[in-house]
NUBALO-322680 format. One record per residue (C-alpha): x, y, z; residue number from 1; chain; residue in three letters. Coordinates in Angstrom, 2 decimals. Layout:
# NUBALO-322680
X; Y; Z; NUM; A; ala
...
END
This chain:
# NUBALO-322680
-63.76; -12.59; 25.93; 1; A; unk
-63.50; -11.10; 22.35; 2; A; unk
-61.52; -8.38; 21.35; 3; A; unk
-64.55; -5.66; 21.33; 4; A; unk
-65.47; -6.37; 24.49; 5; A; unk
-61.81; -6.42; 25.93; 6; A; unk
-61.51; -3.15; 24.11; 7; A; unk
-64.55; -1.72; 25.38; 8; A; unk
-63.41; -2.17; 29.02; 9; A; unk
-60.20; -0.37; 28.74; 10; A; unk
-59.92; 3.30; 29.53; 11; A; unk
-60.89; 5.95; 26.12; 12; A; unk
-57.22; 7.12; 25.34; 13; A; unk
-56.80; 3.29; 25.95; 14; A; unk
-58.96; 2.07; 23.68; 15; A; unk
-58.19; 4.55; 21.08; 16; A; unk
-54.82; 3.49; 20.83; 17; A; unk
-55.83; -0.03; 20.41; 18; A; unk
-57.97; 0.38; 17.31; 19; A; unk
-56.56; 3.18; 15.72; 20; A; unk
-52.75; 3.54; 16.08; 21; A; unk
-50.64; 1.01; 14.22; 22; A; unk
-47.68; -0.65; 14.73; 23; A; unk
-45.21; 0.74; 13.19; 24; A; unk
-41.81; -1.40; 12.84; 25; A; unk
-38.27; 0.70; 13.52; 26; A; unk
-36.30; 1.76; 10.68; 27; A; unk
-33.55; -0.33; 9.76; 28; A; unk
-29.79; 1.59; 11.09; 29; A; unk
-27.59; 2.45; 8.46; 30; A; unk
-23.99; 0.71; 8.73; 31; A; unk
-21.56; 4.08; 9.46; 32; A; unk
-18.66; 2.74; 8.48; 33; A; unk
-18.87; 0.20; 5.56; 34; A; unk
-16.34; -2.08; 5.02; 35; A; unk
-13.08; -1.11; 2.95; 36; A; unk
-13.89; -4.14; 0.86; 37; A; unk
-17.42; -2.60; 0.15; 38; A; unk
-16.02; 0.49; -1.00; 39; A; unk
-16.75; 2.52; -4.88; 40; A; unk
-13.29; 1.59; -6.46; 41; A; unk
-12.30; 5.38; -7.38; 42; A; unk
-13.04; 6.01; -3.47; 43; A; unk
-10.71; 3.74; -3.00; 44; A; unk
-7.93; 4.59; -5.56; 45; A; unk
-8.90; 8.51; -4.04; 46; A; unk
-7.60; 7.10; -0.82; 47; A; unk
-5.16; 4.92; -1.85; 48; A; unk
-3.64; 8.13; -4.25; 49; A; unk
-3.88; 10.78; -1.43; 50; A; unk
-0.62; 9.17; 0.17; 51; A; unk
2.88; 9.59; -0.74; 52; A; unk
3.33; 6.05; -0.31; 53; A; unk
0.72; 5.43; -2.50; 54; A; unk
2.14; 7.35; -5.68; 55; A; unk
5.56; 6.26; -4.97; 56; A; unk
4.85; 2.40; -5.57; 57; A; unk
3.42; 3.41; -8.71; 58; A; unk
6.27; 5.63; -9.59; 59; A; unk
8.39; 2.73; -8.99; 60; A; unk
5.89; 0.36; -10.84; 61; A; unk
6.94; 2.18; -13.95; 62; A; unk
10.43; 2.67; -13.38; 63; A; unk
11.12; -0.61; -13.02; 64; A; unk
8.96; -1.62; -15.83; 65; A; unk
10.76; 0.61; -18.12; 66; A; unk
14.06; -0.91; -16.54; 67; A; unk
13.56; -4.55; -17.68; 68; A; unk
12.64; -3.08; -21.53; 69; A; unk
15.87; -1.36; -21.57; 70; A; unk
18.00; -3.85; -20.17; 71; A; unk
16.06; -6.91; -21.85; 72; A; unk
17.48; -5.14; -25.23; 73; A; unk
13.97; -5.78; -26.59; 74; A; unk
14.71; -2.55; -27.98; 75; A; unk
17.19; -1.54; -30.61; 76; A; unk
19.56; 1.04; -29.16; 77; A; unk
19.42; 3.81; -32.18; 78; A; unk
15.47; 3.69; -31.76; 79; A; unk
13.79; 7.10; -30.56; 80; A; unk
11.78; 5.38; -27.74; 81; A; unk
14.59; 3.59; -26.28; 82; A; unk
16.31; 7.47; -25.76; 83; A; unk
12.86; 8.47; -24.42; 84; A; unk
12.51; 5.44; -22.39; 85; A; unk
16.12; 6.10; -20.53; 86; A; unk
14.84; 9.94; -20.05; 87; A; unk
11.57; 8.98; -18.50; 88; A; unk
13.55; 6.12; -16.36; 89; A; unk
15.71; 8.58; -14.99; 90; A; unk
13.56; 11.25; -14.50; 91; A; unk
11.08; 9.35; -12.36; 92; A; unk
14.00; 7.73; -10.28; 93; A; unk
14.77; 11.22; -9.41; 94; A; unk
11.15; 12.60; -8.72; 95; A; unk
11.09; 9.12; -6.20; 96; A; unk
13.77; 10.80; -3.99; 97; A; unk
11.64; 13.89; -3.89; 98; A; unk
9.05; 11.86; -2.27; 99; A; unk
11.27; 10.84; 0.53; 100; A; unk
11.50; 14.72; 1.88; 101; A; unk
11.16; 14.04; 5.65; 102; A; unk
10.11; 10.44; 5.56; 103; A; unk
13.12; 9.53; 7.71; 104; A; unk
10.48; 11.11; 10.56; 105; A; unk
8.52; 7.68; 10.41; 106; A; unk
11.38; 5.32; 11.46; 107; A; unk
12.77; 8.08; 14.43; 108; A; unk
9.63; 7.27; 15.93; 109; A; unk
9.25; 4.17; 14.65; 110; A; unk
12.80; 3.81; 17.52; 111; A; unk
11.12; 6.08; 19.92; 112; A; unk
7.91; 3.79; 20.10; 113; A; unk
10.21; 0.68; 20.84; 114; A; unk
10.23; -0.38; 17.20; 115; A; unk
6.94; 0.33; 16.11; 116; A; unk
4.97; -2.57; 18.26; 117; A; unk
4.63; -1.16; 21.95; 118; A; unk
6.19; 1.06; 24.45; 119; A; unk
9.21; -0.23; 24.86; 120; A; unk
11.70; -2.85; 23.47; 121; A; unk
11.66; -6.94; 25.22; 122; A; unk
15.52; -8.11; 24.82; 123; A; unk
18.37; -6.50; 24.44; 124; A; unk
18.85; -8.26; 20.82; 125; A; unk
15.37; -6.90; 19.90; 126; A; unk
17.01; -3.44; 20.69; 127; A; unk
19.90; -3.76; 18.16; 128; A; unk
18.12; -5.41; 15.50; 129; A; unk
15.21; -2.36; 15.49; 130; A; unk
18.16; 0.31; 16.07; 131; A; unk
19.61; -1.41; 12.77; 132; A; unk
16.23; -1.97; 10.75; 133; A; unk
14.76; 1.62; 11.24; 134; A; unk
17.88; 3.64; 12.54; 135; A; unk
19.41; 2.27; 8.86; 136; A; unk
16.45; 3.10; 7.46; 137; A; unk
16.34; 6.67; 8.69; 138; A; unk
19.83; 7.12; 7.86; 139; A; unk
19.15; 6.17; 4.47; 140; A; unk
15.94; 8.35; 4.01; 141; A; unk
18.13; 11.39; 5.09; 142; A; unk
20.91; 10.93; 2.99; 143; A; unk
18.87; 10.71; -0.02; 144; A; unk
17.38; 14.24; 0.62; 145; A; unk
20.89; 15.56; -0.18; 146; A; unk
21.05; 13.20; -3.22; 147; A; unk
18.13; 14.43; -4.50; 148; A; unk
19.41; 18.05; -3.94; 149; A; unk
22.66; 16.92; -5.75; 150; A; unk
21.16; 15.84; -8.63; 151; A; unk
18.40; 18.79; -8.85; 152; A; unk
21.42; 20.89; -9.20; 153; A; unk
21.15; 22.89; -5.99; 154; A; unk
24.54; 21.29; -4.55; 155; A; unk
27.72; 21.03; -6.09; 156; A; unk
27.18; 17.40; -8.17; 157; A; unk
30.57; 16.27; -6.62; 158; A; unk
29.08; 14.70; -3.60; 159; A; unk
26.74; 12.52; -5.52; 160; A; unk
28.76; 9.44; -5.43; 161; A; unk
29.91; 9.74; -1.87; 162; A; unk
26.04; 10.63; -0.88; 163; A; unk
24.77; 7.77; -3.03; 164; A; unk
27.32; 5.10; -0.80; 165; A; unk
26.58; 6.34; 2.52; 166; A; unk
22.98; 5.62; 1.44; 167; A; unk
23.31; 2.31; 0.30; 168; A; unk
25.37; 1.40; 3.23; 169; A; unk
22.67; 2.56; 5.68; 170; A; unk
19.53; 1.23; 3.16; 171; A; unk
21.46; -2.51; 3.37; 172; A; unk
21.99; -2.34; 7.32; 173; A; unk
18.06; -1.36; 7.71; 174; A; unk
16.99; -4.56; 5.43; 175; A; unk
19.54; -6.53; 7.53; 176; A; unk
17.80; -5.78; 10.41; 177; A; unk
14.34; -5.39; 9.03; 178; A; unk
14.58; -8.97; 7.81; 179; A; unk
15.47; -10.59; 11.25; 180; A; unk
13.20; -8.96; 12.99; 181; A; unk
10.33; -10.05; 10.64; 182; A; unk
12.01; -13.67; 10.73; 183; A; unk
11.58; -13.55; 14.51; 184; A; unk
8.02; -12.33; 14.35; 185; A; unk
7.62; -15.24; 11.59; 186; A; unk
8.56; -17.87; 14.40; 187; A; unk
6.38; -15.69; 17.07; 188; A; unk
3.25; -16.46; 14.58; 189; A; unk
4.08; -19.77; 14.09; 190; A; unk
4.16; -20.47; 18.20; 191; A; unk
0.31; -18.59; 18.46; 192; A; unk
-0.70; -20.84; 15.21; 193; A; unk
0.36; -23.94; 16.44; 194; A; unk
-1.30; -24.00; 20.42; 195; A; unk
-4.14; -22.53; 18.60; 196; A; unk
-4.29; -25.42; 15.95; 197; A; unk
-4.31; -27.60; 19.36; 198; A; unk
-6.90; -25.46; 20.95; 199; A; unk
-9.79; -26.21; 17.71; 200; A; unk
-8.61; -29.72; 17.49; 201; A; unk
-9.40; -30.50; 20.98; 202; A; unk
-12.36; -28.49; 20.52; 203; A; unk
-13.59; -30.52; 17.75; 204; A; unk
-12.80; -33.83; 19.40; 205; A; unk
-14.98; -32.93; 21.81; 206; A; unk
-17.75; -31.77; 19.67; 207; A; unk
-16.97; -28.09; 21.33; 208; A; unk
-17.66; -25.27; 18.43; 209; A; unk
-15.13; -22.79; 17.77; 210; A; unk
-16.04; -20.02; 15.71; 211; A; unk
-14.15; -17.26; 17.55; 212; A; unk
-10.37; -19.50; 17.20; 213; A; unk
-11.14; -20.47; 13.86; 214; A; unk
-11.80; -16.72; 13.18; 215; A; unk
-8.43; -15.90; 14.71; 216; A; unk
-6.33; -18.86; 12.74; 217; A; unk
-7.44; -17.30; 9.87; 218; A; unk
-6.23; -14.02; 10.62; 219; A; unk
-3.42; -15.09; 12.04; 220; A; unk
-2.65; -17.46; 8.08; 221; A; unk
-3.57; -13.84; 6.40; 222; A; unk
-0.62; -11.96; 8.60; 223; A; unk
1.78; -14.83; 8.02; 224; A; unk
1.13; -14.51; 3.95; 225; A; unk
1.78; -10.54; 4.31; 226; A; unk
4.81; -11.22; 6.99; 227; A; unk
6.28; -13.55; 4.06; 228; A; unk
5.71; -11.09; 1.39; 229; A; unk
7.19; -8.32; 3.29; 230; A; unk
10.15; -10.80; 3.58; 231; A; unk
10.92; -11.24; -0.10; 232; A; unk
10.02; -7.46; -0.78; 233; A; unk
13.10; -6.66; 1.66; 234; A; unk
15.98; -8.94; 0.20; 235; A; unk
14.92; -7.68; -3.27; 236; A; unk
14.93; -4.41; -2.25; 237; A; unk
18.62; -5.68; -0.37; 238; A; unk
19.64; -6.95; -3.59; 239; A; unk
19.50; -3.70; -5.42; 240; A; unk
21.33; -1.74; -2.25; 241; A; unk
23.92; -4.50; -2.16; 242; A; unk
24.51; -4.28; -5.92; 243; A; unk
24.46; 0.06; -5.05; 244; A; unk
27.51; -0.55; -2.61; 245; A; unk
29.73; -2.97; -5.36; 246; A; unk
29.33; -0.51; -8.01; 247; A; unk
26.74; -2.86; -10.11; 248; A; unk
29.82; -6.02; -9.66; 249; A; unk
29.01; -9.49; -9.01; 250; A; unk
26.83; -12.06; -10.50; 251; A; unk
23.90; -11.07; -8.66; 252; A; unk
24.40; -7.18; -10.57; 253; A; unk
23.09; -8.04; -13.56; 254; A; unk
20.28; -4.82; -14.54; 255; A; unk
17.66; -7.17; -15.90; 256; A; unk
18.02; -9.05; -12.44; 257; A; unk
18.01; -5.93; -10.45; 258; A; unk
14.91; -4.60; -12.67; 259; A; unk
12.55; -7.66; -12.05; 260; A; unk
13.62; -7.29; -8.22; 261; A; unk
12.24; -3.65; -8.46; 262; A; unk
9.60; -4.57; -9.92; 263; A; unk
8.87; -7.20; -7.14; 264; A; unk
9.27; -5.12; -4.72; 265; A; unk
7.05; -2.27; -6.11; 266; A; unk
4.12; -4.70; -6.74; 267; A; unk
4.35; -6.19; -3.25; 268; A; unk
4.66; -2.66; -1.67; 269; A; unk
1.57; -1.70; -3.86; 270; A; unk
-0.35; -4.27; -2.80; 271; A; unk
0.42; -3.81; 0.92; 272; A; unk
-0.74; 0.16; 0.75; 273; A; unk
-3.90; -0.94; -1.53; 274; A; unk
-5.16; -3.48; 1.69; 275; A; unk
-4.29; -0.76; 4.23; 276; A; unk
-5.80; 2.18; 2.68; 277; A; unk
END
């Protein structure tokens, strides 16, 4: 039977579906929510700039950049710029503490949430070690409010030094404990890396594909690199708190040493933000 006769024999509306009406193909849906990494750069830097956390990093970017010039004595000492370059140093060190109004928020219920992971805390030494990482932390963040209020001016200047100690104490107890805890989740990842490893190579012995572990190993490499970096941001952000409490003493007090650890620090911390914005 040909198609005019099989068309013939169907009902009218039928048939005049059949030869008239084409087929039309369905439009193509959009993606709603394209990925960060496909993102217009100045969206991105819009983003990245609308949090405190953001502009801080960069603040701190050129602090510390202006730090190492000064103390590298690249710069003669009777040269204007090396007066202006002090003044800007210490100006933006001092609009940085204005950027910590209220942060010490964040770690409270970083403590309240069971150290920032789930509900509620698994040992009793993962209880002290996230009371000393973000109850440190916190400490530190609300001291510096009154530092910043001491140097502003609005409280008697007197209290700077003892403000600025109490401060560094609490700042080098929360990397103490910030650091061990990260250490510990360093050996967690290294447990779920290793029976996964296992897991594909048995896979692939057996000529069993894998995508979905391989997937996972890979996130789980990308976490370690950002759990490692975290790491080194945190002792030399303890460096510069430890050389706070002796008073800039010791060979490790040195400001070109302490300057290249800011700067460290600020680049990793910018580079963390950057990912998650």
């Amino acid at each position: 039977m040909d198609s005019t006769t099989a068309t013939a024999n169907l009902p009218a509306a039928e048939a005049k579906i059949t030869t008239t009406t084409p087929l039309i193909p369905p439009k193509p849906v959009a993606l709603a929510n394209p990925k960060v990494s496909d993102r217009d750069f100045l969206t991105h830097l819009e983003a990245y700039l609308s949090k405190r956390d953001g502009v801080d990093k960069l603040l701190k970017i050129s602090r510390y950049a202006a730090k190492i010039i000064l103390s590298s004595s690249i710069l003669p000492e009777t040269l204007i710029l090396t007066t202006r370059l002090k003044s800007f140093e210490s100006s933006v060190g001092l609009s940085r503490k204005a950027f910590r109004l209220g942060k010490f928020v964040q770690d409270v219920n970083s403590l309240r949430r069971g150290g920032g992971s789930s509900s509620h805390f698994h040992s009793r030494k993962e209880l002290i070690l996230s009371i000393l990482a973000y109850g440190g932390e916190g400490i530190y963040y609300f001291v510096e409010q009154f530092v910043w209020l001491s140097k502003s001016g609005l409280i008697d200047g007197r209290h700077a030094k003892r403000l600025g100690k109490i401060s560094a104490w609490a700042e080098f107890a929360g990397y103490v404990g910030s650091i061990s805890l990260k250490f510990r989740d360093l050996n967690e990842l290294n447990g779920d890396m290793a029976a996964l490893s296992s897991t594909i190579e048995i896979a692939h012995s057996r000529g069993v594909r894998c995508g979905e572990e391989e997937e996972r190993m890979e996130k789980l490499k990308a976490k370690m690199v950002l759990k490692k970096l975290s790491i080194v941001q945190d002792f030399a952000d303890g460096f510069m708190a430890l050389a706070d409490i002796r008073d800039g003493k010791g060979k490790l007090s040195s400001p070109l040493f302490l300057s290249c650890a800011g700067l460290l620090s600020a680049i990793i911390s910018t580079q963390k933000n950057w990912a998650a914005c």
